[in-house]
C-alpha positions as CSV (number, residue, x, y, z in Angstrom):
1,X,-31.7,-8.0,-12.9
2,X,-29.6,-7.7,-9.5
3,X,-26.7,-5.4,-9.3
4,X,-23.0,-6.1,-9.0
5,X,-23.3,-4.3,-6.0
6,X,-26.2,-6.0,-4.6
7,X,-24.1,-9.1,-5.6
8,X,-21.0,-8.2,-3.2
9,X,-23.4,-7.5,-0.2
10,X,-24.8,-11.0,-0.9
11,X,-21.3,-12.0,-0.8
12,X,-20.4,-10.5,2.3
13,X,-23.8,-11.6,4.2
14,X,-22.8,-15.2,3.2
15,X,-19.3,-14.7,5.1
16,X,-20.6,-13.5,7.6
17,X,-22.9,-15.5,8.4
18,X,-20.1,-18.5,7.5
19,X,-17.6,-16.9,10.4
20,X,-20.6,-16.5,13.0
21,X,-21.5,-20.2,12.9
22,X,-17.7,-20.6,12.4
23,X,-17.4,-19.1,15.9
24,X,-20.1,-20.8,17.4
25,X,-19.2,-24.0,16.2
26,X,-15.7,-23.2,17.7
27,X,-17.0,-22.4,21.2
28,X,-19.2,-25.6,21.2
29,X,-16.1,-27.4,20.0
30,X,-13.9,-25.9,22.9
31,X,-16.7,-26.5,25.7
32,X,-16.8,-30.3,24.4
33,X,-13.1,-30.7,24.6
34,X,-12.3,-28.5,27.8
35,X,-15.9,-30.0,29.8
36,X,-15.9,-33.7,28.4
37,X,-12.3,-34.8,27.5
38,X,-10.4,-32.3,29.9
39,X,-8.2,-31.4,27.4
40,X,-8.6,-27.7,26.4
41,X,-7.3,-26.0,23.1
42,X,-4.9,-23.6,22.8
43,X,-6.0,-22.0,19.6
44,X,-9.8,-22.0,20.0
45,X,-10.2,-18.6,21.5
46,X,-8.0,-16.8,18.9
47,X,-9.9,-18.7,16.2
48,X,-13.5,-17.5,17.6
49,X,-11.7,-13.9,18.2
50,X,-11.0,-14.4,13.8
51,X,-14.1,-15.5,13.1
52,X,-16.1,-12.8,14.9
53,X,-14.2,-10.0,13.5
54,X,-14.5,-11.5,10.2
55,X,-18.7,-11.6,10.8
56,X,-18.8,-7.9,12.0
57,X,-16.6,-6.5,9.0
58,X,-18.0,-8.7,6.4
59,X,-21.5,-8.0,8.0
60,X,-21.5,-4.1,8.0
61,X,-21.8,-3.8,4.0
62,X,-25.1,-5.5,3.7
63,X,-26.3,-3.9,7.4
64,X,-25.8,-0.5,5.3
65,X,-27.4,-1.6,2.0
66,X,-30.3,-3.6,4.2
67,X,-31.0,-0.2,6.4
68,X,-29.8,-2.4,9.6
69,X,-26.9,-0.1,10.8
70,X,-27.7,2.5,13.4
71,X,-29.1,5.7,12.1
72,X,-30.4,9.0,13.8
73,X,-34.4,9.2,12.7
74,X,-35.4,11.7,15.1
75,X,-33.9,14.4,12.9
76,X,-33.6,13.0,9.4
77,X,-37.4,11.9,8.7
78,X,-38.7,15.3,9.2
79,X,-36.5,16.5,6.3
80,X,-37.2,16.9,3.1
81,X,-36.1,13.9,0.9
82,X,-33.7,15.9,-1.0
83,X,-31.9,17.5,1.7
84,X,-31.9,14.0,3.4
85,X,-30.3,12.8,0.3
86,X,-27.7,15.5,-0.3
87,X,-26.6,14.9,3.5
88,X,-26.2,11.5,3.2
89,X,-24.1,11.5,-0.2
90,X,-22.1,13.9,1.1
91,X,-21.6,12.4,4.4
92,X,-21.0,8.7,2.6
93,X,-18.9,9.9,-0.3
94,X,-16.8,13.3,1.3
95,X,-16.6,11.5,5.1
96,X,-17.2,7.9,5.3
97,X,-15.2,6.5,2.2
98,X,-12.0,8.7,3.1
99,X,-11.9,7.5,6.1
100,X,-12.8,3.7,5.6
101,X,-10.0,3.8,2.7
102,X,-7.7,5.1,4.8
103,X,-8.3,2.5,7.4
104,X,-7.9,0.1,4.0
105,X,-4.6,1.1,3.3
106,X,-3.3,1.0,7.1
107,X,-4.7,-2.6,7.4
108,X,-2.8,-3.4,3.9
109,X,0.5,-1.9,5.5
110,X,0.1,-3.8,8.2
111,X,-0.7,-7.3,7.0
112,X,2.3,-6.7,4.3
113,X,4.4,-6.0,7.0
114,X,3.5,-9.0,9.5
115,X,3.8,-11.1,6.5
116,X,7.2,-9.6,5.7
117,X,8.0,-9.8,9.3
118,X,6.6,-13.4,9.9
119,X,4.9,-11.6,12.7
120,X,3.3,-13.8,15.7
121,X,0.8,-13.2,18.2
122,X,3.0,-13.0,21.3
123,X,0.0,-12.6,23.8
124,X,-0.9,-16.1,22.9
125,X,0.3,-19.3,23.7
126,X,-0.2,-20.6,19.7
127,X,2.0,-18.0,18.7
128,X,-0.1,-17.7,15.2
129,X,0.9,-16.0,12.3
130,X,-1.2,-12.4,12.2
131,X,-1.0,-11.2,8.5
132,X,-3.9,-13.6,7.9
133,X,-6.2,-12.4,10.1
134,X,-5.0,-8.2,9.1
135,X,-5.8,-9.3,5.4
136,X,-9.1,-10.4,6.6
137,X,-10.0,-7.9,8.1
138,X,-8.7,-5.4,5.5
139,X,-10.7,-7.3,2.9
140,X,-13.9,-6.5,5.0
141,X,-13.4,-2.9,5.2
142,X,-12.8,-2.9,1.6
143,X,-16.1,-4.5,1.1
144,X,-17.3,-2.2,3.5
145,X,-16.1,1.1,1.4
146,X,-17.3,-0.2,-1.5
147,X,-21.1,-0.6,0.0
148,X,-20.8,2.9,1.1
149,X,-19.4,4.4,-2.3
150,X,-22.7,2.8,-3.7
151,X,-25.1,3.9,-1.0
152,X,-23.6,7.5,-1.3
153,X,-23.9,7.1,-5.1
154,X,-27.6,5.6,-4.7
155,X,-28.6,9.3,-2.5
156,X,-26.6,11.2,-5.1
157,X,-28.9,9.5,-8.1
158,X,-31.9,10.3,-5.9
159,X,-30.9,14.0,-5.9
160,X,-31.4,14.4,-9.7
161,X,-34.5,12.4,-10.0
């Protein structure tokens, strides 16, 4: 039987992979238009810009649970399995989930006040709305803690066994 947890990775992967072709398909889209037609968007780039910060927050969760994300081996497999453990909850639960809720609530602030705002890219000549894309992104990191409050629970489980 599959976790809730391992669900929400599953989840996320499936975004993420969604916005990467999303990208790609965007960029193929805006080389046909600019290359063939000569007529350029002016959204295209912002879009792909979305999509690939959507791929890369939605993508971390199941990078942690999958063992992808970048780790420091040369010290940590000549450790005993415990100690490795009790680092690693420690460092997930006391360190990384703070921090990544923090983060959370500072990309909720934000997005409530672009929203409240009706706040626009000004850089860009679309002029977009931004609260969409700070809520996006605020979702992912939300995933994100809650991929590391399992993984630190997972190496705090392994300490008592």
């Amino acid at each position: 039987m599959r976790s809730i947890g391992s669900k929400l990775s599953d989840s996320g992967l499936i975004v993420a992979m969604a916005a990467g072709a999303l990208a790609l398909g965007l960029m193929l889209l805006e080389v046909l238009l600019r290359y063939v037609f000569a007529s350029p968007t002016v959204w295209t780039p912002e879009m792909v810009g979305i999509a690939n910060g959507a791929a890369f927050v939605f993508g971390a969760g199941p990078a942690l649970r999958g063992g992808a994300h970048v780790s420091v081996d040369a010290v940590s497999r000549f450790m005993p399995a415990r100690l490795r453990d009790a680092i690693l909850a420690l460092f997930f639960i006391a360190l990384a989930l703070p921090v990544l809720l923090w983060i959370a609530q500072a990309g909720f602030d934000r997005a409530l006040n672009a929203y409240l705002h009706a706040e626009v890219n000004d850089v860009s000549p679309w002029r977009r709305l931004v609260w969409p894309h700070y809520a996006l992104l605020t979702l992912g990191v939300i995933g994100l803690a809650i991929d590391v409050l399992l993984a630190g629970l997972r190496h705090a489980k392994a300490l008592r066994a």
